[in-house]
MARDREN-81845 format. One record per residue: residue in one letter; x, y, z of N, C-alpha, C in turn. Coordinates in pm, whole numbers, padded with zeros to 5 digits, always signed. Atoms other than C-alpha are relative to their C-alpha. Last residue first. Layout:
% residues N
aXYZXYZXYZ...
% end
This chain:
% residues 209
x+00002-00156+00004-01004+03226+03247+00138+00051-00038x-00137-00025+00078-01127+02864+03170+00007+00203-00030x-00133+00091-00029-01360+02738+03427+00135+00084-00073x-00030+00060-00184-01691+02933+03457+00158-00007-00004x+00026-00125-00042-01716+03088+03071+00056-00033+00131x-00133-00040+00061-01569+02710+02926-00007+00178+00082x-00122+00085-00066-01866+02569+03148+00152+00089-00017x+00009-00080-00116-02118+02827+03011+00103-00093+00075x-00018-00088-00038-02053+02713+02678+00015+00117+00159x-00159+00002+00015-02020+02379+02681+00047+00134+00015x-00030+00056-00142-02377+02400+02887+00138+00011-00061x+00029-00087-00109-02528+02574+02568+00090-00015+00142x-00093-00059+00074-02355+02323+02317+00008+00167+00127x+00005-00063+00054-02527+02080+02547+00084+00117-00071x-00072-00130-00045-02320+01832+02753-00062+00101-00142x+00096-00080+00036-02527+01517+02678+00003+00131+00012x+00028+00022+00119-02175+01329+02630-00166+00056-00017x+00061+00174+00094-02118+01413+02936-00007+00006-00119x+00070-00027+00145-01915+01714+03139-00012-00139-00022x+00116-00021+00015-01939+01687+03533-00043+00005-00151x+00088+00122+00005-01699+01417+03589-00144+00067-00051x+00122-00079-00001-01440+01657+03533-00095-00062-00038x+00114+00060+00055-01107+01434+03588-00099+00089-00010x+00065+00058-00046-00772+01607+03656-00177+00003-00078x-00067+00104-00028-00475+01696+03445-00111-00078+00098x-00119-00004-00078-00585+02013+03397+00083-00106+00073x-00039-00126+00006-00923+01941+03274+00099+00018+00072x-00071-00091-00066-00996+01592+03185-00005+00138+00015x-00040-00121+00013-01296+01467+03026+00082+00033+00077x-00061-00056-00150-01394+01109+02980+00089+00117-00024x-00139-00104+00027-01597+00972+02667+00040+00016+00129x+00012-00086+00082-01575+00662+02730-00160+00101-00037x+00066-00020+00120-01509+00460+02989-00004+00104-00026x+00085+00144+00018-01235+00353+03190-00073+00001-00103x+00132+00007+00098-00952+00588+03239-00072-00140-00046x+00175+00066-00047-00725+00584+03504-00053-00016-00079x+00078-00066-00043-00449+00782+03428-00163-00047+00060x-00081-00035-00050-00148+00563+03352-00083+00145+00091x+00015+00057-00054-00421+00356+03138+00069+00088+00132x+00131+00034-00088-00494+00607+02909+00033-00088+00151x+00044-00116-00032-00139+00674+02825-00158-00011+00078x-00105+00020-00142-00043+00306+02839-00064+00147+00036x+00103+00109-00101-00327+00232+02575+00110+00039+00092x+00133-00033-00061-00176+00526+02360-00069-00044+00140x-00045-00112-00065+00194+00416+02386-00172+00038+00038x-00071+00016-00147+00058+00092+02270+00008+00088+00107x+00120+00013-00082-00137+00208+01966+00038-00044+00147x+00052-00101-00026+00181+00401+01842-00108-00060+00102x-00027-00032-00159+00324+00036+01885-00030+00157+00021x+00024+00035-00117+00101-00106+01638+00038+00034+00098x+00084-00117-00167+00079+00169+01416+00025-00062+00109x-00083-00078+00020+00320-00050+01112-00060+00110+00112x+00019-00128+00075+00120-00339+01172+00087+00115+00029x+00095-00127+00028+00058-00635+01351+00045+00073-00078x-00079-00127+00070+00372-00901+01341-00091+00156+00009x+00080-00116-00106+00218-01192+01622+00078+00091-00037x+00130+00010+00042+00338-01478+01313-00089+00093+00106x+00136-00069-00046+00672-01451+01326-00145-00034-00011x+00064+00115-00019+00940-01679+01121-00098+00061+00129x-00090+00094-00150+01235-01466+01139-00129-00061+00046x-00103+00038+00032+01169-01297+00795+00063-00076+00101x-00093-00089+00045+00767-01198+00880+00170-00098-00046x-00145+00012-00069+00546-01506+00863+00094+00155-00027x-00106+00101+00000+00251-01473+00590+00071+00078+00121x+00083+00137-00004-00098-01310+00582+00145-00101-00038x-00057+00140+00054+00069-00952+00673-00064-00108+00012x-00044+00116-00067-00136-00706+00851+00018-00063-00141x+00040+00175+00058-00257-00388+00618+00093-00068+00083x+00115+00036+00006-00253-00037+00806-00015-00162+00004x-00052-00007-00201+00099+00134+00793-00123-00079+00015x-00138+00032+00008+00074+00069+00342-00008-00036+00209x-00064+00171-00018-00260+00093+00404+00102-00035-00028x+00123+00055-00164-00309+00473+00512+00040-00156-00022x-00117-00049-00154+00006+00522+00248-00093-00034+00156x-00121+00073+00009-00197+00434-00007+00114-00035+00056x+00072+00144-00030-00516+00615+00103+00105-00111-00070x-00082+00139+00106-00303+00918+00065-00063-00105+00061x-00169+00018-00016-00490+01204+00309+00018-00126-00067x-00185-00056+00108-00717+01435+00143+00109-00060+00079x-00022-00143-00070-01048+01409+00381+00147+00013-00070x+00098-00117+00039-01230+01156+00142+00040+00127+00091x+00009-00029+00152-00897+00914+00149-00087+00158-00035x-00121-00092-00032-00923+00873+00563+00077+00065-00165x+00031-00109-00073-01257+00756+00477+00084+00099+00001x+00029-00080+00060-01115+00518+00250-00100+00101+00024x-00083-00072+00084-00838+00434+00457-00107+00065-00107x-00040-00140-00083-01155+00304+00703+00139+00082-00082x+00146-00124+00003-01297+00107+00432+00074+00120+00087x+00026-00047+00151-00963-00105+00303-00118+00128+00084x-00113-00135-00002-00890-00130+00710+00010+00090-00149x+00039-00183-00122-01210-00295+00753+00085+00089-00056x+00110-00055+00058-01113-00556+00450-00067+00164+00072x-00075-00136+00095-00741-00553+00581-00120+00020-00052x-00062-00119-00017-00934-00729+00877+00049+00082-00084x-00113-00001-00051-01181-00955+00740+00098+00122+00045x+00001-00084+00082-01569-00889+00732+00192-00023+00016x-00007+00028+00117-01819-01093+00864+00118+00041-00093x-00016+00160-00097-01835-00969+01212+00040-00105-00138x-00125+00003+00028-01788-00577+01042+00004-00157+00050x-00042-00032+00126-02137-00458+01019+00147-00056-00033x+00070+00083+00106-02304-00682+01299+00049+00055-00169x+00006+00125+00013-02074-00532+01538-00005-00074-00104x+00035+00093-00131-02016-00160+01476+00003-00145-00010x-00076+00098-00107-01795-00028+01235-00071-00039+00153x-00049+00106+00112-02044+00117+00944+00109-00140+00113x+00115+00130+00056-02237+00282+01213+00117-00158-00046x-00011+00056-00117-01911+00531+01269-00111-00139+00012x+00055+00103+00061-01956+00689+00958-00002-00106+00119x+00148+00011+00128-02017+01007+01080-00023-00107-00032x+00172-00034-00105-01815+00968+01393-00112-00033-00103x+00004+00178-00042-01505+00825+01090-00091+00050+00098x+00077+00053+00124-01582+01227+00880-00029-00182+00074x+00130-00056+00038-01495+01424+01230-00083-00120-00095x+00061+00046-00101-01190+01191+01326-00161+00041+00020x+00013+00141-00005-01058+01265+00987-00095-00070+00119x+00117+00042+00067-01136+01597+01048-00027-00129-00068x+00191-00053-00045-00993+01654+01344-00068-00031-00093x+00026+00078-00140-00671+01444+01211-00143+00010+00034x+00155+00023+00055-00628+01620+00872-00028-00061+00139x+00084-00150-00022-00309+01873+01036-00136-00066-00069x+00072-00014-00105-00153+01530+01127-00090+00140-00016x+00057-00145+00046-00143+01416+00745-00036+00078+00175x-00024-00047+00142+00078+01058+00723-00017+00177+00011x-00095+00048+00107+00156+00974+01073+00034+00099-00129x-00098-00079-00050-00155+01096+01280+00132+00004-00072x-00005-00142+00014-00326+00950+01026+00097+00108+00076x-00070-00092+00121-00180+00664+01060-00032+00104-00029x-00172-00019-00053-00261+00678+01429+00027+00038-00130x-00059-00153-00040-00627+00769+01364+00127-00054-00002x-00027-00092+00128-00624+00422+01137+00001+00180+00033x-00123+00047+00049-00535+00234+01454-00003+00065-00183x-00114-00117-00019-00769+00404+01599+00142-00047-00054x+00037-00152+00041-01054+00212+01392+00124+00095+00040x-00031-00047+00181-00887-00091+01374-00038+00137+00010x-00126-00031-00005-00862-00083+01808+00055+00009-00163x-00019-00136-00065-01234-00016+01812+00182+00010-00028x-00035-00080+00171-01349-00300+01548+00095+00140+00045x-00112+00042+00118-01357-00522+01826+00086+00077-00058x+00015-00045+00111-01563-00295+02056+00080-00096-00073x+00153+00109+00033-01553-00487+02405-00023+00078-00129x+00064+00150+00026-01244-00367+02382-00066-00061-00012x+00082+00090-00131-01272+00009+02453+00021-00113-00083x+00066+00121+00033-01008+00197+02296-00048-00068+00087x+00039+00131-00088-00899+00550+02369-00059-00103-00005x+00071+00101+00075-00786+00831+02144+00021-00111+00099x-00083+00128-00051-00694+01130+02337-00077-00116-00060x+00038+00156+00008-00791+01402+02176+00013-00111+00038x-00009+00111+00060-00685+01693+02268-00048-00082+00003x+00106+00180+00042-00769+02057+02347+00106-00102-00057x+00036+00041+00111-00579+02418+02433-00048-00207+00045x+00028+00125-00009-00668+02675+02640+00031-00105-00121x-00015+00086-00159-00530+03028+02711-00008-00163-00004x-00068-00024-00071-00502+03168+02367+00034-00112+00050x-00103+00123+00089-00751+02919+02159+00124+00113+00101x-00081+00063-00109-01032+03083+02423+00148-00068-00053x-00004-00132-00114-01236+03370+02247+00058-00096+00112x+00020-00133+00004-01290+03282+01899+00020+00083+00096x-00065-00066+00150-01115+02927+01808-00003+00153+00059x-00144-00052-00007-01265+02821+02126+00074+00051-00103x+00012-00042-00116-01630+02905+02027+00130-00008+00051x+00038-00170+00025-01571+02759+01704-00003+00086+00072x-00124-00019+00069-01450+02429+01850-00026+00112-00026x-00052-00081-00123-01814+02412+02124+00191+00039-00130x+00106-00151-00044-02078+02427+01825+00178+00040+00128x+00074-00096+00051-01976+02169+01559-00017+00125+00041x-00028-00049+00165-01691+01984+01671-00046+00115-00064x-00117-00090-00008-01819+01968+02040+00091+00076-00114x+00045-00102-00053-02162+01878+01952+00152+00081+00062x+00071-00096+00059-02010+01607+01758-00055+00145-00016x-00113-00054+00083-01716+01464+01972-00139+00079-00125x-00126-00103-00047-01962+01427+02296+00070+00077-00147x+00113-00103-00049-02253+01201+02060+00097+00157+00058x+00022-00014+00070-01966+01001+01920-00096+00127+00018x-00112-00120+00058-01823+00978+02226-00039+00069-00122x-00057-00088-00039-02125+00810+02330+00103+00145-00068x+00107-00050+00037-02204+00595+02074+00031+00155+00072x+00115-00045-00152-01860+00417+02130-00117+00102-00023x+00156+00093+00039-01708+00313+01779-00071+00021+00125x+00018-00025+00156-01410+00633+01767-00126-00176-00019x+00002+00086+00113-01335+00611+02112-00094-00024-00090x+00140+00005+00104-01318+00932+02284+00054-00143-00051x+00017+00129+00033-01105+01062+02588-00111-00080-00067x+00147+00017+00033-01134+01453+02557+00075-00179-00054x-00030+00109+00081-00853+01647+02721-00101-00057+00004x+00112+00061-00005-00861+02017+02824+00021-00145-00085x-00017+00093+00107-00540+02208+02889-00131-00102+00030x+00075+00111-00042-00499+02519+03061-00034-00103-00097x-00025+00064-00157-00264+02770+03087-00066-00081+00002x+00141-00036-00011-00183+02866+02672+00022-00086+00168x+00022-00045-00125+00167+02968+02657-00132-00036+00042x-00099+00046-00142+00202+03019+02309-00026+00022+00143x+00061+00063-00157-00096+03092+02027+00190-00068+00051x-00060-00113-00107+00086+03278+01715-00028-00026+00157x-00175+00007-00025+00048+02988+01502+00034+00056+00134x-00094-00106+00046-00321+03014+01549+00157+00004+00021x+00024-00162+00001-00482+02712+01667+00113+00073-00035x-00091-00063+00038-00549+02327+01590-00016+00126+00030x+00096-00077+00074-00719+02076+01817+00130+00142-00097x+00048-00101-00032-00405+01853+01920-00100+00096-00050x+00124+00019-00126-00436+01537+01852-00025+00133+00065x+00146+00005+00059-00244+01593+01569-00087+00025+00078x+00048-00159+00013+00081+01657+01786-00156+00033-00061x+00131-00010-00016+00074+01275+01837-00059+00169+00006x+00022+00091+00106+00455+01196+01741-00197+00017-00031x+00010-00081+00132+00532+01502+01960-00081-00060-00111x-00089+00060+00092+00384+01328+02253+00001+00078-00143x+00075+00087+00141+00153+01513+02458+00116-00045-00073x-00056-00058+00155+00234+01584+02802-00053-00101-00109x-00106+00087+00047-00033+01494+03079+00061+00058-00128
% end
């Protein structure tokens, strides 16, 4: 599927000079799912380096940010990848790197208590410790506690309809749960989230030539 300019972030980053690459790998993750969390780690760490060195040519990666619902906290969380996408898209990966790490902090029992611009205070200041304007993260971020000018009250946020386009994107493909791996526009049921760094490797050797 094409990528939306507005979401260029999402793209893993490579060498200016990369054009033309033939194959395209996509990595449906939501940012409070254990899972993905598990997938986007071992891929960060061991399988990114590995394309960087001998596949960023031919192949390139995205992110597809995907919300599961039965998460609450799941559609705050990408709803602070979007501003990111927004404010700093070249911090993205590692925005999305440093929120896995903290990822805990937005599960259930940590956030049930906790009001919304309060979440969105923590997750800008994640998106703060990787250098992008935590003033500008809640500026697009914070919900209104009054009426907009024509007497509103279902106003969300300055991402909300980035997060739209997203949820249509997922949806326009199937996707259910998380993580889920495309390759070339179709599904590859065989990578998991226990997809060793070993196994990412010999996959990317097999598939991507």
């Amino acid at each position: 599927m094409a990528l939306a300019p507005k979401f260029s972030g999402q793209k893993l980053p490579a060498p200016p000079t990369t054009h033309g690459q033939q194959h395209t790998l996509e990595l449906y993750l939501d940012y409070v799912c254990p899972f993905s969390a598990k997938l986007f780690k071992t891929f960060y760490a061991s399988v990114r380096p590995l394309i960087s060195e001998k596949y960023h040519s031919i192949l390139r990666v995205i992110f597809r940010q995907h919300i599961q619902p039965w998460h609450p906290s799941s559609t705050l969380a990408h709803e602070a990848g979007a501003a990111v996408l927004r404010i700093a898209p070249d911090k993205f990966w590692e925005f999305s790197a440093a929120l896995f790490e903290h990822q805990q902090e937005f599960f259930d029992v940590n956030v049930v208590n906790e009001a919304r611009n309060q979440t969105y205070e923590r997750l800008a200041n994640i998106g703060s410790s990787v250098g992008v304007n935590k003033d500008e993260l809640l500026d697009l971020l914070t919900v209104a506690d009054k009426p907009d000018a024509e007497g509103q009250l279902n106003t969300g946020n300055k991402v909300t309809n980035d997060i739209k386009l997203m949820v249509k994107a997922g949806r326009v493909v199937g996707v259910h749960v998380s993580p889920t791996v495309y390759f070339n526009g179709i599904e590859e049921p065989g990578i998991s989230s226990s997809f060793t760094a070993t196994q990412w490797e010999q996959w990317l050797a097999k598939n991507v030539k």
